[in-house]
C-alpha positions, 0 to 999 in steps of 0.5 A: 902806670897801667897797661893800656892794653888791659881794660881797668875799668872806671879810674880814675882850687878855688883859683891861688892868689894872683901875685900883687906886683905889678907886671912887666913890660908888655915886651917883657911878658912870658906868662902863659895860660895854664896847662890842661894838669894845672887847669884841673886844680879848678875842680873839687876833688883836687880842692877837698885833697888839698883841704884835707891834708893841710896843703892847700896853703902850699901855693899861698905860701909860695906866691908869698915867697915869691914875691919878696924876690926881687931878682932873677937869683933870688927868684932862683933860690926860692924855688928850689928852697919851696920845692924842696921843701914840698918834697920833704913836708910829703915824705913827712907827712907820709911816714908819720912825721909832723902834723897830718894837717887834716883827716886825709891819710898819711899815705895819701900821694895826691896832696903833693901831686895837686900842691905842685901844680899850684906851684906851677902855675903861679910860676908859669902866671909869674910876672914880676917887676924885674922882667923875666925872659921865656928861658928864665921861666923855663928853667924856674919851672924846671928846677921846682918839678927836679926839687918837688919830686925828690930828683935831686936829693937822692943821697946815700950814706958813705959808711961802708956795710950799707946796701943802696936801693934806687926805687922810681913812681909815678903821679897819678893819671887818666885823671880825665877819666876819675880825677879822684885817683891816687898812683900807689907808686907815688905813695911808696916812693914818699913812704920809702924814700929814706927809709932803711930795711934789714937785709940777710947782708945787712941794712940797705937805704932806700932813695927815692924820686917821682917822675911825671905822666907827660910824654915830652919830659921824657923825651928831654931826658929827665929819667936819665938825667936823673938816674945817670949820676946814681946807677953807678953807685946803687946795689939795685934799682927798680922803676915801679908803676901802676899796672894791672887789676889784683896782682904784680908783675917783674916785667922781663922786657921792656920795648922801644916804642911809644904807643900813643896814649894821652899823657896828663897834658893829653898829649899823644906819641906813637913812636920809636922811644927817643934816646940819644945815639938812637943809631946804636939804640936797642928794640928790647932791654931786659930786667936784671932783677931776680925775678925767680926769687920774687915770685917764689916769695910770700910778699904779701896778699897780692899775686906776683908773676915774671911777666914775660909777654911782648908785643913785636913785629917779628923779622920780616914781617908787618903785623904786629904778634903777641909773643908769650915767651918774649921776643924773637930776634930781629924783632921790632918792639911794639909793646914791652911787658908792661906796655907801650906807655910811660912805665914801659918807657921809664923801664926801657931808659932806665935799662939802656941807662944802666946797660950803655954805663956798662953796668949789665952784669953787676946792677940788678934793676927793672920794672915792677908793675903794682895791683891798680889801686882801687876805690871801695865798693860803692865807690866807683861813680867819680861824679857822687863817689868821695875822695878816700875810703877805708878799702882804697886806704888798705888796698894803698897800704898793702900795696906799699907795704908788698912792694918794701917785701919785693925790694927786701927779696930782692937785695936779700939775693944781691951781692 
């Protein structure tokens, strides 16, 4: 998720088989025009990902499915059963399991990313011969985004001696700008999810999920109701994002305000975060990872910072002020560390989360902010530029390779 007020530079299918059943009722018709996301699919870059790691066959397959269903609860159980299934065949292929499906790299996040939205789409274009009611798709499609992004197999082992390590990403974005692009943060939560490493207290599994770039998904609370079950239960936890050029960042705050840039829907909020109980809602919530000890460790090649800088309309006052050192009481938020977007809003309801359960003193978690991963020399042009290259393939590597450095620092240091 980058931060907006720092300038990154250049960023960044053939249309699925429509279902053979007939429609329903004009009465009963809910299908609507596909998304701005699920219109991109259109374009070639996302068709040459797909081709290229074998997922293009993820739709044909689904609308398959599909259409054996001959009832809302069967339609029901092969969504979940396709999206999880999505979730899965992505962390396999990611961590080496199975058949690559092509020559696109394993570490490779788009495929999942462009394979769900031709999920979606057929789901949102569905119209079956049983009637399906706006609600009824609604809730189709809210159970293939929780089950394509790993949010509802987040499962740790019950043996004791074990660590529990929570780690978020993100989809990929600014996709209008190079659509081309990959979300290191996605690419770590498949190459993590349910992998463990050894820490100075013993091993620690990692769970992972995904979280969409789209303002009004978290507004209807899918960070917390995804998290809330969990935090109680994990050692540590950190909301990880794409954010600045050549180096990461702990972010020490994160703050209440939404600053307005177009999410994957092109969509805009300028507005105070919406959380439920906003009367008792915080301007700032703070990171309780141990910074010091991440930043003081050799992590990997790129620089990390404790990041401390916000952006606040202090006591009193009208205009917004770039505070270095953090905020001043009786501030308002106008930007946390890692910015007024979707990955200071994750790390601001993920904090609030963990402090409204009472967890502030004893659960270490926060933002970590990654390098943004950039194409190779040569390779800057979305519109003559290719798909991959072998220094945007290591610049992703290295980056998931840095951030399993920071989450084994940080639980080394966990009680």
């Amino acid at each position: 998720m980058t931060y907006i007020r720092v300038q990154l530079g250049a960023l960044g299918l053939a249309l699925l088989t429509g279902l053979a059943a007939p429609p329903a009722h004009a009465a009963e018709d809910t299908a609507a025009a596909p998304t701005v996301e699920e219109r991109r699919l259109d374009n070639a870059a996302p068709q040459e990902i797909l081709a290229r790691s074998g997922f293009a066959s993820v739709a044909p397959e689904f609308v398959r499915a599909l259409g054996k269903a001959r009832s809302y609860a069967q339609a029901e159980r092969v969504v979940e059963r396709q999206g999880a299934r999505l979730w899965q065949r992505a962390v396999d292929r990611a961590q080496g399991r199975g058949p690559a499906g092509g020559d696109l790299s394993r570490d490779d996040d788009r495929p999942l990313y462009w394979a769900r939205l031709g999920m979606t789409r057929e789901v949102r274009q569905w119209e079956p011969q049983f009637g399906l009611t706006e609600a009824q798709r609604t809730r189709l499609l809210g159970s293939l985004e929780r089950t394509s992004r790993g949010q509802d197999t987040i499962r740790y082992p019950h043996a004791k001696g074990i660590k529990r390590i929570l780690v978020t990403g993100f989809d990929p974005f600014t996709l209008d700008r190079d659509i081309r692009i990959s979300n290191p943060s996605g690419a770590t939560a498949l190459a993590l999810d349910g992998t463990v490493i050894e820490t100075a207290d013993g091993p620690a599994r990692i769970e992972t999920a995904v979280f969409p770039v789209r303002w009004q998904d978290f507004a209807d609370g899918t960070v917390e109701r995804t998290l809330r079950p969990h935090l109680p239960r994990v050692d540590l936890f950190t909301t990880v994002s794409q954010g600045r050029v050549g180096r990461f960042d702990v972010e020490r705050t994160n703050g209440a305000w939404r600053g307005g840039f177009g999410d994957n829907e092109n969509l805009s909020r300028t507005e105070t975060i919406p959380v439920t109980d906003p009367a008792s809602q915080p301007q700032w919530t703070s990171t309780t990872l141990p910074y010091k000890d991440i930043v003081a460790a050799s992590t990997g090649r790129f620089p990390v910072y404790d990041n401390t800088s916000v952006t606040e309309i202090p006591a009193g006052g009208t205009t917004p002020v770039v505070r270095p050192e953090g905020p001043t009481p009786g501030s308002t938020a106008r930007a946390g560390g890692g910015g007024d977007y979707l990955s200071n809003e994750i790390a601001y309801r993920a904090t609030l989360l963990r402090d409204r359960l009472g967890l502030t003193a004893s659960l270490p978690g926060g933002h970590v902010h990654t390098p943004v991963l950039q194409f190779g020399t040569g390779n800057t042009d979305p519109a003559s530029g290719t798909v991959t290259d072998p220094q945007f393939i290591q610049n992703r590597l290295d980056i998931i390779a840095q951030v399993r450095s920071i989450l084994k620092v940080a639980a080394d240091v966990t009680d």
